[in-house]
C-alpha positions as CSV (number, residue, x, y, z in Angstrom):
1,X,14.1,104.8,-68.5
2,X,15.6,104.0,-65.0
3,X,18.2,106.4,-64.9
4,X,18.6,107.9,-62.1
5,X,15.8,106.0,-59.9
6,X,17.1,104.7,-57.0
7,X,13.4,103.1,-55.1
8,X,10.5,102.4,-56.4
9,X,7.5,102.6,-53.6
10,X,4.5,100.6,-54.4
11,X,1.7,98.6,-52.3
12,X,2.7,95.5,-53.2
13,X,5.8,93.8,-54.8
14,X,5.8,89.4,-56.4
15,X,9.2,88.4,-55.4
16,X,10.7,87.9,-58.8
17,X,10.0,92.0,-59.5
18,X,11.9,92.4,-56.0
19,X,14.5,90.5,-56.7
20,X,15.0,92.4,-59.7
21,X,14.7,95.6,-58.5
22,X,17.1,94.5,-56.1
23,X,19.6,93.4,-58.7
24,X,19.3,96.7,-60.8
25,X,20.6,98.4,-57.9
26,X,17.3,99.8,-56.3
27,X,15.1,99.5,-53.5
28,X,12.0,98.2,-53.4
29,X,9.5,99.6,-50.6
30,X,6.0,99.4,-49.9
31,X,3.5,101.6,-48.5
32,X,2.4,100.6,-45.2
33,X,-1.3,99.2,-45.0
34,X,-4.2,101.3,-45.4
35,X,-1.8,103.7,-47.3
36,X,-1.1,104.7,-50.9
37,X,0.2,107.5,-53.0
38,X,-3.5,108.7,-53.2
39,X,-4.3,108.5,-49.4
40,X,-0.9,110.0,-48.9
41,X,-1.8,113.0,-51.4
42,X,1.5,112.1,-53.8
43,X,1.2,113.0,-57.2
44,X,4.3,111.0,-58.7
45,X,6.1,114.5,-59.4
46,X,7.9,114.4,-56.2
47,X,11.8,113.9,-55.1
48,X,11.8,111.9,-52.4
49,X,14.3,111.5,-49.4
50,X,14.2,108.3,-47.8
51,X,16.0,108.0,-44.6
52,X,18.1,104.5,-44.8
53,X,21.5,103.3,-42.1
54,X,24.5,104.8,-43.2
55,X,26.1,101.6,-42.9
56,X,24.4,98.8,-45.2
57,X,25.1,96.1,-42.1
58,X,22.1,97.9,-40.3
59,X,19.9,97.2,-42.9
60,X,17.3,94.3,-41.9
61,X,14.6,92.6,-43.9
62,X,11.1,94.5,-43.7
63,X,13.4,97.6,-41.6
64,X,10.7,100.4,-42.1
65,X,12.0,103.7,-43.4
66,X,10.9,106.9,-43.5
67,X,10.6,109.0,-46.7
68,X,10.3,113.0,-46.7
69,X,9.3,114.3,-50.2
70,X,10.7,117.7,-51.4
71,X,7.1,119.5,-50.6
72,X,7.6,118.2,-46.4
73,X,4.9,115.3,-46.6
74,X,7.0,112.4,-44.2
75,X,5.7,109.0,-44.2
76,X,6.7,105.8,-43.5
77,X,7.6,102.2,-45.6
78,X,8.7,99.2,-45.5
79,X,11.7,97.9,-46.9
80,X,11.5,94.7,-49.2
81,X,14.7,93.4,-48.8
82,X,13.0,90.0,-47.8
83,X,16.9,88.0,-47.2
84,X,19.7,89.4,-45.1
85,X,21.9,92.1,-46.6
């Protein structure tokens, strides 16, 4: 069922799904506060760019990102990657 997902983006993440994500190879972000696929007009249908460092040593614990769907909606999240790279 996971094939090909590379992030999941939800409002809220316990640490042992994190962690697991994180394990399975995929990256765990969260809306930012006050916004959620509804307020954001997502439908779940989307492919979705989401802009992260080339280089994995820029990556920092709660870095935001910003993700661009294929329809041109941009918004931004918030990386759960809650321990150093």
């Amino acid at each position: 069922m996971l094939l090909g997902v590379k992030a999941v983006i939800a409002k809220s993440f316990e640490r042992i799904h994190r962690s697991n994500l994180v394990g399975m190879g995929i990256i765990p972000l969260c809306f930012k506060a006050g916004e959620d696929a509804d307020t954001l007009g997502l439908t779940g249908h989307e492919r979705y760019n989401i802009d992260l460092p080339n280089n994995i040593n820029e990556i920092r614990p709660g870095q935001d990102v910003t993700v661009t769907t294929d329809n041109g909606k941009s918004f931004t999240c918030t990386a759960r990657f809650d321990t150093e790279v």
